[in-house]
NULUM-275308 format. One line per 5 residues: number of its first residue (from 1); their letters; for each residue z, y, x of N, C-alpha, C. Coordinates in nm, 4 decimals. Layout:
<atoms>
NUM = A = Z Y X Z Y X Z Y X ~ ...
</atoms>
This chain:
<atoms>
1 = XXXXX = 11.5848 8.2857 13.1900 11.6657 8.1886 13.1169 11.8092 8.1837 13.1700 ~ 11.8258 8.1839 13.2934 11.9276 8.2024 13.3964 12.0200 8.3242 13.2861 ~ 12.0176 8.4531 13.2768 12.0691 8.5440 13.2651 12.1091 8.5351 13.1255 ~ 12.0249 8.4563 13.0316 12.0535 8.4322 12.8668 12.1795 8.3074 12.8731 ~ 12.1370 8.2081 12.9696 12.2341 8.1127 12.9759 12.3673 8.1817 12.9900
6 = XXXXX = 12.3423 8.2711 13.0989 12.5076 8.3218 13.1271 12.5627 8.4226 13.0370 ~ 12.4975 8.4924 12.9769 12.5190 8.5560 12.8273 12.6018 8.5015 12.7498 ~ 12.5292 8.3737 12.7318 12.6143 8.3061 12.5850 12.7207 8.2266 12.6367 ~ 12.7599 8.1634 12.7701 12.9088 8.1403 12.8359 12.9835 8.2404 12.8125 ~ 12.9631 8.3805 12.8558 13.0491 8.5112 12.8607 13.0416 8.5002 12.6828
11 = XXXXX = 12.9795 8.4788 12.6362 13.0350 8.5351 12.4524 13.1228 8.4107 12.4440 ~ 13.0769 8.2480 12.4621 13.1637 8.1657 12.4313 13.3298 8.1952 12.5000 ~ 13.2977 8.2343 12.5731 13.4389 8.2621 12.6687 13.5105 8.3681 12.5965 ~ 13.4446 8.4714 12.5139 13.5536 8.5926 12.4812 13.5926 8.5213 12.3475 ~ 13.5276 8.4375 12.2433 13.5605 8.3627 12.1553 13.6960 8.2975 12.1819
16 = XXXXX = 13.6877 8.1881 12.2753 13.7850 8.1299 12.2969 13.9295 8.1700 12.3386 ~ 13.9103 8.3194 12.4408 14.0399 8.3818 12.4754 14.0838 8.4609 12.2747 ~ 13.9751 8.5139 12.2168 14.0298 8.5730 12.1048 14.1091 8.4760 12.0106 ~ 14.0478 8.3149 12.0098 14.1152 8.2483 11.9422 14.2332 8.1329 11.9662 ~ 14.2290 8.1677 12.0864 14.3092 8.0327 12.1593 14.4827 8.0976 12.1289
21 = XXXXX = 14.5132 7.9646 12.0901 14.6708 7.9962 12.0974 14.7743 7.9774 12.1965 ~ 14.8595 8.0069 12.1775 14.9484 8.0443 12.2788 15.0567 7.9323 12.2802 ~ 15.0940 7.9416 12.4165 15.1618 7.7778 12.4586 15.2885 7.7750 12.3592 ~ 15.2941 7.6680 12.3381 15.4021 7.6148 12.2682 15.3747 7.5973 12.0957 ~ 15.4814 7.6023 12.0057 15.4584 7.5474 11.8456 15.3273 7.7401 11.8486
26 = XXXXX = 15.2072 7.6751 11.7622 15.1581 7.7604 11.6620 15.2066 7.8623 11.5548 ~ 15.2523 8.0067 11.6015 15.2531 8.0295 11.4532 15.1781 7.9963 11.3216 ~ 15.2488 8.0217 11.1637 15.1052 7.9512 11.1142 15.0551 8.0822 11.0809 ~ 14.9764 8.0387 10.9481 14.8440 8.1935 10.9474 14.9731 8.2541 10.8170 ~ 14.9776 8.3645 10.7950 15.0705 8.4181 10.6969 14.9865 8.4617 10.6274
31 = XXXXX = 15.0604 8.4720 10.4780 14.9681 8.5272 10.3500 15.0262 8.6583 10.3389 ~ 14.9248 8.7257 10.3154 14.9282 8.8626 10.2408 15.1109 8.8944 10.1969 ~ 15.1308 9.0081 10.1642 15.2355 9.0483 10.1040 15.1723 9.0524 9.9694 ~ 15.2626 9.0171 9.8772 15.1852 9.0544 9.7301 15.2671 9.1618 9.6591 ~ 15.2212 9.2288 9.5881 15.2617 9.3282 9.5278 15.3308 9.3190 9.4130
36 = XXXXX = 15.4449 9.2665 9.3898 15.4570 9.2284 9.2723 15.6620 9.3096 9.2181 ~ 15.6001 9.3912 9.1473 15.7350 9.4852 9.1353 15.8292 9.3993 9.0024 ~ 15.9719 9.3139 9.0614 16.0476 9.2541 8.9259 16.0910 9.3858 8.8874 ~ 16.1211 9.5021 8.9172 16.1701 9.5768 8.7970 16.0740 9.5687 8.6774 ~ 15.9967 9.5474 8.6782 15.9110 9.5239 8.5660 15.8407 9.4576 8.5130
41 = XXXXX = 15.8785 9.3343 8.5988 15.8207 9.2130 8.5157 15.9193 9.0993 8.5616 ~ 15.8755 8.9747 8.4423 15.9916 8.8688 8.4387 15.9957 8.7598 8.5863 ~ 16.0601 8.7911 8.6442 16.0395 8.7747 8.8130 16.1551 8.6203 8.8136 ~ 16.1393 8.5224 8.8777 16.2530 8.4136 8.8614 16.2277 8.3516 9.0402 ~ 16.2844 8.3346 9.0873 16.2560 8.2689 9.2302 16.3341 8.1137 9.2332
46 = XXXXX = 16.2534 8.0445 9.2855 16.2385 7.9045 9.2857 16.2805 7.8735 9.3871 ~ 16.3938 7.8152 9.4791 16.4275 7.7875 9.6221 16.4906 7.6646 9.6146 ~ 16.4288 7.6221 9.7323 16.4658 7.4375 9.7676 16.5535 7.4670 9.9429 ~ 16.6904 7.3973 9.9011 16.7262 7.3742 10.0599 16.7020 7.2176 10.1125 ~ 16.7498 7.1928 10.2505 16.8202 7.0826 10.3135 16.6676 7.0301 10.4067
51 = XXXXX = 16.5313 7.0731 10.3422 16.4501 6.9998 10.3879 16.3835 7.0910 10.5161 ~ 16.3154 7.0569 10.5414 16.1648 6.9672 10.4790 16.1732 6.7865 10.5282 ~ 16.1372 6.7772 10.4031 16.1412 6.6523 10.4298 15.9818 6.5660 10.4127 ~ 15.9307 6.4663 10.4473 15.8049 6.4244 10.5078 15.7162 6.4682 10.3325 ~ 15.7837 6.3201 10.2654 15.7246 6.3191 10.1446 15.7692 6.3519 10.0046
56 = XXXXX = 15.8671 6.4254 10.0036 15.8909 6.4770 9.8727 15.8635 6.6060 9.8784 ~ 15.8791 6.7046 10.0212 15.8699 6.8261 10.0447 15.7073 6.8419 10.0370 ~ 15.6415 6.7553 10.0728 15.4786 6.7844 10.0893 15.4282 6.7333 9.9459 ~ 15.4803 6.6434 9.8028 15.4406 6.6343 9.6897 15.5110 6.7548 9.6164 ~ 15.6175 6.8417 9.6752 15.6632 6.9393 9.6115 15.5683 7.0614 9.6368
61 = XXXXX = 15.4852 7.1018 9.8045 15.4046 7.1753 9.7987 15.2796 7.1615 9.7164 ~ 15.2520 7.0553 9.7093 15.1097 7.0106 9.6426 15.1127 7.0833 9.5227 ~ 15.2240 7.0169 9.3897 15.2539 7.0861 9.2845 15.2447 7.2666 9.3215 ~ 15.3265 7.3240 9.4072 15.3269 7.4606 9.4359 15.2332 7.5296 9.4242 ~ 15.1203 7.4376 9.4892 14.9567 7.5559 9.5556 14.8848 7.5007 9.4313
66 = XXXXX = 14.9096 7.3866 9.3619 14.7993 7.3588 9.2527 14.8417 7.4831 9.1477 ~ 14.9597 7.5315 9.1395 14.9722 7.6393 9.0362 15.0092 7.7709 9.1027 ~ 14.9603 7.8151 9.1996 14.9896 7.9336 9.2387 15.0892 7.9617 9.2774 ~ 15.2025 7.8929 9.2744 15.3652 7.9201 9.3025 15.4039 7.9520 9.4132 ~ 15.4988 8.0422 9.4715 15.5432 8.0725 9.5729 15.7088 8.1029 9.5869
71 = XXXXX = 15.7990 7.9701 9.6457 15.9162 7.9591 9.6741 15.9568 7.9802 9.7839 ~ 16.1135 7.9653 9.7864 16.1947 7.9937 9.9295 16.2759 7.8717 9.9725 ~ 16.1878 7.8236 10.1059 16.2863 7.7180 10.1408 16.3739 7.7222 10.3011 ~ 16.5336 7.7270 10.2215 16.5874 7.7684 10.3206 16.6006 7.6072 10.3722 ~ 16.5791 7.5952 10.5158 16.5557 7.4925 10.6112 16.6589 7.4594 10.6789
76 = XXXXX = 16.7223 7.3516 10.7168 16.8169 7.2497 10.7794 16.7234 7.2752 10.9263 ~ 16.7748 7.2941 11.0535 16.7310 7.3112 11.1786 16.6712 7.1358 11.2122 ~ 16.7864 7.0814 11.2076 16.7491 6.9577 11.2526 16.6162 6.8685 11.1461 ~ 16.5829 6.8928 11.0037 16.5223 6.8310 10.9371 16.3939 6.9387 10.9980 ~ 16.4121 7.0517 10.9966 16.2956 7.0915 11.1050 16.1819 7.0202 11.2276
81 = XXXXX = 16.3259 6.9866 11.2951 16.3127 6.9204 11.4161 16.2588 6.8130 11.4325 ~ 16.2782 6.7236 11.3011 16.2423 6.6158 11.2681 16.0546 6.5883 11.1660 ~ 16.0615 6.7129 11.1027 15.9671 6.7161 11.0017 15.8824 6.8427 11.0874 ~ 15.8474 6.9138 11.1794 15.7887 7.0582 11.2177 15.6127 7.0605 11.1209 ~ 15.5535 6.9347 11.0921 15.4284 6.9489 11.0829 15.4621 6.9807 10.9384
86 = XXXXX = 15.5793 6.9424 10.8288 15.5864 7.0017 10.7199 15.6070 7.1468 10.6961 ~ 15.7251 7.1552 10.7874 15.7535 7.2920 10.8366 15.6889 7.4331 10.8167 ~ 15.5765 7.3696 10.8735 15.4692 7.4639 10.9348 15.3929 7.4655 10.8410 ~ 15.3274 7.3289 10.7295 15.2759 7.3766 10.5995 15.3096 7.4889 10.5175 ~ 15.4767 7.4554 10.5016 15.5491 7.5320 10.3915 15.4473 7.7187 10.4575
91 = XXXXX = 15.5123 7.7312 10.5899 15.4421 7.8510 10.6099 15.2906 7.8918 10.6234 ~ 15.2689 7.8347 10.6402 15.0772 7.8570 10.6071 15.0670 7.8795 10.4643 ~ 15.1504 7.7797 10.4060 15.1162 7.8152 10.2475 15.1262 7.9360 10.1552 ~ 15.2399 8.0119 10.2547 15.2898 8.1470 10.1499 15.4143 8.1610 10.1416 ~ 15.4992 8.0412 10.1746 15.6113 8.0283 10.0985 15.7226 8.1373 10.2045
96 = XXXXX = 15.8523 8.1658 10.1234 15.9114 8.2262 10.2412 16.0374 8.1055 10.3123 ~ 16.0713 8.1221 10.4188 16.1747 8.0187 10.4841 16.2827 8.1022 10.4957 ~ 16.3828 8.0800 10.4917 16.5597 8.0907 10.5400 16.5914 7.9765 10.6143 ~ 16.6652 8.0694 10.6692 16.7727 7.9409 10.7575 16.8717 7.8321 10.6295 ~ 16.8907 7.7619 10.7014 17.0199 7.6705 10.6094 17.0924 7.6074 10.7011
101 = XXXXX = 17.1620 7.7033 10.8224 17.2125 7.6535 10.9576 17.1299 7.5270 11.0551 ~ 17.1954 7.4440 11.1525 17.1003 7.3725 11.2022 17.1717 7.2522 11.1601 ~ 17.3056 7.1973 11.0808 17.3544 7.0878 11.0653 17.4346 7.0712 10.9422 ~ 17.3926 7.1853 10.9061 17.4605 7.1721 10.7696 17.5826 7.1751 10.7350 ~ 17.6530 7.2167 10.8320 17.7743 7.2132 10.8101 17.8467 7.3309 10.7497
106 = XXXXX = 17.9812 7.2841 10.6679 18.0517 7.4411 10.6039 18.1552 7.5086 10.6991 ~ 18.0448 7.6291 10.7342 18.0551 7.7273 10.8032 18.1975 7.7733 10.7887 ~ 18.3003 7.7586 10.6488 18.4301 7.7928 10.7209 18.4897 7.7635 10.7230 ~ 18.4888 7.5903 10.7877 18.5988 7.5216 10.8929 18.5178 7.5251 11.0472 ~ 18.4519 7.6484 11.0273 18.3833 7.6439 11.1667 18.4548 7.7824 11.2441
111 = XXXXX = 18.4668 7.7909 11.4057 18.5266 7.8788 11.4548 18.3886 7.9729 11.4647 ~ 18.4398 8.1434 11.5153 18.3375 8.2432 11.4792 18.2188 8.1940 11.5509 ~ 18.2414 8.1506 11.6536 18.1386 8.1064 11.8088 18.0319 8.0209 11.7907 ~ 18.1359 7.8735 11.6601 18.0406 7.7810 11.6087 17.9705 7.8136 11.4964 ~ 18.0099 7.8999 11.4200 17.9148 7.9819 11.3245 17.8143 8.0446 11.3602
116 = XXXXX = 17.8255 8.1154 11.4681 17.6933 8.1698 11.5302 17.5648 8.0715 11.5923 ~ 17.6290 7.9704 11.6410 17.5953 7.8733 11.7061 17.4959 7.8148 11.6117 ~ 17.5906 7.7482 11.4599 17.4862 7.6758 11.4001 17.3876 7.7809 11.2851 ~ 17.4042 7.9414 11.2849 17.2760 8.0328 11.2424 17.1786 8.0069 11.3802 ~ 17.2493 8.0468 11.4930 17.1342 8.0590 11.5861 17.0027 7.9501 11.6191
121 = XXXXX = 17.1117 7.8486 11.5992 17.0358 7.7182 11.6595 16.9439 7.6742 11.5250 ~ 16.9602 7.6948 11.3770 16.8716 7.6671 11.2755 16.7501 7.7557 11.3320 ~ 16.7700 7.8819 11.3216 16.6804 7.9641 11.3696 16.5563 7.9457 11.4528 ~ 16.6531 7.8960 11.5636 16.5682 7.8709 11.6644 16.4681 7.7554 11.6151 ~ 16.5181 7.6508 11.5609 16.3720 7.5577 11.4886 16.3288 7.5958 11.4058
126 = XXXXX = 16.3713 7.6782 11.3962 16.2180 7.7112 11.2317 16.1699 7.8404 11.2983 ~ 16.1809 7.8826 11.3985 16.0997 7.9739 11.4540 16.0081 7.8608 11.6194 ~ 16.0758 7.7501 11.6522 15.9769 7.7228 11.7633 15.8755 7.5947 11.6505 ~ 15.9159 7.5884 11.5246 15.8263 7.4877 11.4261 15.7189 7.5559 11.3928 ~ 15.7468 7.6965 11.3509 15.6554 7.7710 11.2658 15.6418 7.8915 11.2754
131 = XXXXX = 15.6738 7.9616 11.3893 15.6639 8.0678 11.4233 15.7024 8.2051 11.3313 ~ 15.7925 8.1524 11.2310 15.8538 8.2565 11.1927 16.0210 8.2752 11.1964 ~ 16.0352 8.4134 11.1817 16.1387 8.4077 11.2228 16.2495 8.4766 11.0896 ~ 16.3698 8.4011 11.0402 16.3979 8.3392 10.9369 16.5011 8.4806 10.9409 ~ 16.4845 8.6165 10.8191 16.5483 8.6988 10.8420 16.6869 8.6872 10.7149
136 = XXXXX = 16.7149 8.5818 10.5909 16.7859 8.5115 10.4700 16.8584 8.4013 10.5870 ~ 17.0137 8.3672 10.4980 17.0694 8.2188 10.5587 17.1429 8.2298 10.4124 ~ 17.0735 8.0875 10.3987 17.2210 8.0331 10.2701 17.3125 7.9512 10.3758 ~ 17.4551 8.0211 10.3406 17.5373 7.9000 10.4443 17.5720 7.7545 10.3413 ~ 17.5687 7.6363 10.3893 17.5602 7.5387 10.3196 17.6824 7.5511 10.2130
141 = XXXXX = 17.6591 7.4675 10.0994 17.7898 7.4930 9.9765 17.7947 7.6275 9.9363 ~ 17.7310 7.6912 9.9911 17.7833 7.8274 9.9074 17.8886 7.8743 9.9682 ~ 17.9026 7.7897 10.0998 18.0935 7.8263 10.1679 18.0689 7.9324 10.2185 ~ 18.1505 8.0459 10.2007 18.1423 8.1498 10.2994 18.3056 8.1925 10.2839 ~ 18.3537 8.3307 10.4068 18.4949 8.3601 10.4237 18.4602 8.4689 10.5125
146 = XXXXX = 18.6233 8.5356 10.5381 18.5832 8.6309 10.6287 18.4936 8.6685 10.7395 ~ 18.5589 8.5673 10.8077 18.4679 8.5394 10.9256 18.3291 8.3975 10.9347 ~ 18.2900 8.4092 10.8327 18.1241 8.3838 10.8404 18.1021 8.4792 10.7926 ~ 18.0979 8.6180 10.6967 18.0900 8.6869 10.6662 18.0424 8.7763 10.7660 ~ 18.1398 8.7942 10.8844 18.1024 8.8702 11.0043 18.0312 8.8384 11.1248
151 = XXXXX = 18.0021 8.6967 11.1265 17.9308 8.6339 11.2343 17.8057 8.5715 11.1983 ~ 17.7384 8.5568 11.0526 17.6097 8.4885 10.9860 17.5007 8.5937 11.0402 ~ 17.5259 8.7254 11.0615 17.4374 8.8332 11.1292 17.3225 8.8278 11.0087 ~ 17.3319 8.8119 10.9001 17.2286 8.8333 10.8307 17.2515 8.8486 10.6510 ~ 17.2036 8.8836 10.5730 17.2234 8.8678 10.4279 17.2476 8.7276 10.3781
156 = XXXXX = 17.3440 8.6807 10.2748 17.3675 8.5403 10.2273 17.2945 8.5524 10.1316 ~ 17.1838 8.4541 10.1037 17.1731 8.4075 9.9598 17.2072 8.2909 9.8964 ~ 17.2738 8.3260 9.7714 17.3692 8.2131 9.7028 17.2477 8.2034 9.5334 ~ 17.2908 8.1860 9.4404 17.2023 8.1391 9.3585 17.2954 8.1663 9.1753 ~ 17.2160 8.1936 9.1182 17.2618 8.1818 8.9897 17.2153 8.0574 8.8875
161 = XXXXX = 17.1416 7.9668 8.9284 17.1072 7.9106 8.8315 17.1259 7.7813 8.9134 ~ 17.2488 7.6598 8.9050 17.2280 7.5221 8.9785 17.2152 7.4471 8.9131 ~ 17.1231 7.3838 8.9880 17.0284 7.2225 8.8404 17.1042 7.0848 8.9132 ~ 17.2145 7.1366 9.0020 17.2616 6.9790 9.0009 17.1849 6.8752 9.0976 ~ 17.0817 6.8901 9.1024 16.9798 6.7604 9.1360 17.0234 6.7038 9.2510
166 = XXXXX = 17.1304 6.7401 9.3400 17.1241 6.6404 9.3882 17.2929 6.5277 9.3555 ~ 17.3286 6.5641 9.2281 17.4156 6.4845 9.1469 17.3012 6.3568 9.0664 ~ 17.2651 6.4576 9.0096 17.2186 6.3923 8.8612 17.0384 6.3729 8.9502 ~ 17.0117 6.2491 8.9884 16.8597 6.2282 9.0641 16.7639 6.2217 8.9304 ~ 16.7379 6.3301 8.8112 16.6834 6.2980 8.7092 16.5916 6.4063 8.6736
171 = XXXXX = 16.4503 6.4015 8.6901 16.3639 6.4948 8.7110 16.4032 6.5021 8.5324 ~ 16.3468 6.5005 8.4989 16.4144 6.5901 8.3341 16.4997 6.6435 8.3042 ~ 16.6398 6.5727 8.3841 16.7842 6.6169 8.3807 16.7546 6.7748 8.4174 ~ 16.7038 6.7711 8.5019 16.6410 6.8942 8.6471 16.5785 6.9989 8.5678 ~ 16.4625 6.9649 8.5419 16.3833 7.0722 8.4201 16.4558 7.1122 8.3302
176 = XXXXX = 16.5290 7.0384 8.2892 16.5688 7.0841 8.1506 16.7027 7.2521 8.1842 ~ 16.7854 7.1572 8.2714 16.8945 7.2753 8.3188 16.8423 7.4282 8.3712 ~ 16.6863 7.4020 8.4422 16.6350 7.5367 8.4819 16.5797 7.6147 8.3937 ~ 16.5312 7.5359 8.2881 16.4803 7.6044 8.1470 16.5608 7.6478 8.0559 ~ 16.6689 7.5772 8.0586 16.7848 7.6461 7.9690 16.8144 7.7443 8.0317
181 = XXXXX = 16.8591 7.7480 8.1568 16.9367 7.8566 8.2156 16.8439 8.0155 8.2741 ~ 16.7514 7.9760 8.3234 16.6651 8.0482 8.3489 16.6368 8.1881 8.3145 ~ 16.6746 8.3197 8.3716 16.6732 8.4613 8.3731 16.6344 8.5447 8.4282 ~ 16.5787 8.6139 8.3501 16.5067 8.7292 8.4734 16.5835 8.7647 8.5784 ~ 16.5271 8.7824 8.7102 16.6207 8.7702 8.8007 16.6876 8.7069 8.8605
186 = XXXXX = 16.6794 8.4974 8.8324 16.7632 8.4609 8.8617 16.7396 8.3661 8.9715 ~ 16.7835 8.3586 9.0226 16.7572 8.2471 9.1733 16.8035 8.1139 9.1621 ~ 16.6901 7.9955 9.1417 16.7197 7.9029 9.1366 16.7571 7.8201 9.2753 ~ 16.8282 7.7349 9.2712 16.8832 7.6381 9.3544 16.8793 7.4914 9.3418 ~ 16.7805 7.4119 9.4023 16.7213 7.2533 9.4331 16.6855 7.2801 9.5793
191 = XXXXX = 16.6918 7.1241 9.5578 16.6643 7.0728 9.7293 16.5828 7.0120 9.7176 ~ 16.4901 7.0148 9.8332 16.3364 6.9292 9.8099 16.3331 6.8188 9.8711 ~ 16.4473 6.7873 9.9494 16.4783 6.6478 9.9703 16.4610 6.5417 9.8908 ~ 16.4548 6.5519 9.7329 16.5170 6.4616 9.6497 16.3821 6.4440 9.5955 ~ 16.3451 6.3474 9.5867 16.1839 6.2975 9.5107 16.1717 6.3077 9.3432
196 = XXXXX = 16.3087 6.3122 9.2978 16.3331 6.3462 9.1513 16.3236 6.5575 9.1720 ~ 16.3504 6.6052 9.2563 16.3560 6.7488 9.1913 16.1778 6.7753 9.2524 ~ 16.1090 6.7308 9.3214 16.0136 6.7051 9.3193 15.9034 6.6769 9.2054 ~ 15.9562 6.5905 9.1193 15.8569 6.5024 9.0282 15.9112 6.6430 8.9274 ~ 16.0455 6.7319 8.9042 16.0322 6.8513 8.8034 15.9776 6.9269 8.8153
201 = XXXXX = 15.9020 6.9634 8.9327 15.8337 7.1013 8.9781 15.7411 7.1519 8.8650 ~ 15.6677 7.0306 8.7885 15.5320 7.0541 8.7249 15.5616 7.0919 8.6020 ~ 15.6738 7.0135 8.5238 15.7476 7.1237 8.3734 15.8283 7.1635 8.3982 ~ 15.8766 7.2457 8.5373 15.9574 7.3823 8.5245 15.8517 7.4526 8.5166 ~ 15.7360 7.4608 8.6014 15.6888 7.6002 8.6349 15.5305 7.5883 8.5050
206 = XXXXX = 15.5307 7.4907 8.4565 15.4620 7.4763 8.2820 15.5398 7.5580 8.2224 ~ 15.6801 7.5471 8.1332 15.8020 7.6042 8.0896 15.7917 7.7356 8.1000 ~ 15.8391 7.7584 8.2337 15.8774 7.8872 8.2812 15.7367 8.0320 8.2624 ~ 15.6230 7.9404 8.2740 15.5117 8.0411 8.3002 15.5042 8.0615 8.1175 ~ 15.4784 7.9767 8.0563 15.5080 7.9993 7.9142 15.5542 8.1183 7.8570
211 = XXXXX = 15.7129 8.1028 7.9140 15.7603 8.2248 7.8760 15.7461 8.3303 7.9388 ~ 15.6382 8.3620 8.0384 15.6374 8.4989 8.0893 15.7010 8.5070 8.2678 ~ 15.7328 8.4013 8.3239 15.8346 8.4203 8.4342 15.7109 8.4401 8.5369 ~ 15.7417 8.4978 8.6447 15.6589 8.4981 8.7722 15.6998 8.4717 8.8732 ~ 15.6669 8.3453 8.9481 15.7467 8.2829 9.0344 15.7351 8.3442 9.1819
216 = XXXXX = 15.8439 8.4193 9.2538 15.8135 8.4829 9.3546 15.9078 8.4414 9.4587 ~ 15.9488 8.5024 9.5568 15.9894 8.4538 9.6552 16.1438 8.5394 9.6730 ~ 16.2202 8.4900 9.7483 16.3503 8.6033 9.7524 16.3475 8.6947 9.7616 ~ 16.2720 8.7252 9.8554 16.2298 8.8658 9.9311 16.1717 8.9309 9.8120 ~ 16.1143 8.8664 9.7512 16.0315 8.9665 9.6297 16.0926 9.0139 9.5376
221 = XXXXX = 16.2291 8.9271 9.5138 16.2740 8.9517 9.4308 16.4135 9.0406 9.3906 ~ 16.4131 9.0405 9.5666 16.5722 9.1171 9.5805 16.4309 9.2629 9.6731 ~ 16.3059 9.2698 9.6207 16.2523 9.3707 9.7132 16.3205 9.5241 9.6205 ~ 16.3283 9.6419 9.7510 16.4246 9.7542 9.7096 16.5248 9.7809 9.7002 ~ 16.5947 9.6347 9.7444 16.7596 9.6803 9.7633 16.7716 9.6873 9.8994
226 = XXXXX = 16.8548 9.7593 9.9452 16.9217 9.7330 10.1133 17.0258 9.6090 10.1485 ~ 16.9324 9.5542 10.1813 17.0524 9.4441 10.1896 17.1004 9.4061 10.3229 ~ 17.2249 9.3762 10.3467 17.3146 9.3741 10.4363 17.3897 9.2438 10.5176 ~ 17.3574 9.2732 10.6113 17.4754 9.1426 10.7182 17.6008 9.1084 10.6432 ~ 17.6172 8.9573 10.6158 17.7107 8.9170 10.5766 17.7362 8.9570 10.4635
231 = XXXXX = 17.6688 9.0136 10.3503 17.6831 9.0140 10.1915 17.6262 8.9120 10.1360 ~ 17.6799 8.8470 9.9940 17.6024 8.7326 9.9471 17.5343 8.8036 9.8154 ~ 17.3932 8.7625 9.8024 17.3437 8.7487 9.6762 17.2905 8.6276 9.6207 ~ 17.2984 8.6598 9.4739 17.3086 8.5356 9.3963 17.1925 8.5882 9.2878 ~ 17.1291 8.7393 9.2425 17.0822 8.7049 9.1848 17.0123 8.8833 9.2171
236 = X = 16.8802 8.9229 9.0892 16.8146 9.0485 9.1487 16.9270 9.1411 9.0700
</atoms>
């Protein structure tokens, strides 16, 4: 009995080293790559900045996973810092993350040093929140210039399609502008901060699937181009 007892310690024990995680934030579990080629089909990407925020960002995922959807939310460092257990949903779920600096600030009344400063330091929380590591930065406003250009160290994504929302707090206002505007290829822009672009999630992506759109992620949608440090894209 002696020798069976110590058997099943030694199996419990290799269990626990195989599954035990490693000190500090959890990466989360990542989903699959999906295969999904927009040259040939009606491809639209859905991206929320500024958050995560507790409860509009977690009624905005809910809507997401009840319909299959998969967006890009480029992340505020400090709302990170503040929110990590949302954080870390968004990535378990599928979704992809970007940076959105760590303070939001427009990068060009910033010197080269503090530009680096506030990519690095977003970075750094959404990689010690969620263990990934954020290879997109939208710089806030859409501001960019020479020199963020040369110091963001990464591809810009900017957006072709803006719903306003955080002017107009009017979940219909919201739907309606992404449905009008809405193109193959085109990269939408909301913030999931706002409990109104939240409450649109459910007749954009009703709408949108209607007509054929497939809601994918940046990466999916700019997948096959080379894309480059300090270039902005806005659309596939």
């Amino acid at each position: 009995m002696s020798s069976l007892t110590s058997l099943f310690a030694l199996l419990i024990g290799m269990l626990m080293v195989l599954t035990a995680t490693a000190p500090g934030a959890a990466a989360a579990p990542r989903a699959a790559p999906r295969a999904v080629d927009c040259s040939r089909v009606k491809c639209i990407a859905l991206t929320y900045d500024d958050g995560p925020a507790s409860s509009s960002t977690a009624r905005l995922l809910d809507t997401l996973k009840a319909n299959g959807v998969k967006a890009t939310f480029f992340m505020v460092g400090s709302q990170v810092a503040r929110n990590p257990k949302t954080a870390r949903r968004v990535a378990a779920e599928g979704h992809e993350i970007g940076n959105h600096t760590y303070s939001h600030k427009d990068l060009r009344r910033l010197t080269a040093s503090k530009i680096r400063s506030e990519v690095a330091r977003g970075a750094t929380a959404i990689r010690n929140a969620t263990g990934v590591e954020p290879t997109l930065v939208r710089p806030p406003y859409g501001s960019f210039n020479a020199t963020v250009r040369a110091n963001v160290n990464a591809p810009m994504i900017l957006w072709s399609v803006d719903t306003r929302d955080w002017a107009d707090r009017n979940a219909s206002v919201v739907a309606s502008r992404v449905i009008a505007r809405a193109r193959p290829g085109a990269i939408v822009l909301m913030h999931d901060i706002h409990p109104t672009t939240a409450a649109a999630a459910p007749r954009i992506i009703a709408a949108l699937a209607r007509q054929g759109y497939v809601f994918v992620t940046v990466s999916e949608l700019l997948a096959g181009r080379a894309l480059a440090n300090g270039k902005a894209y806005s659309q596939r």
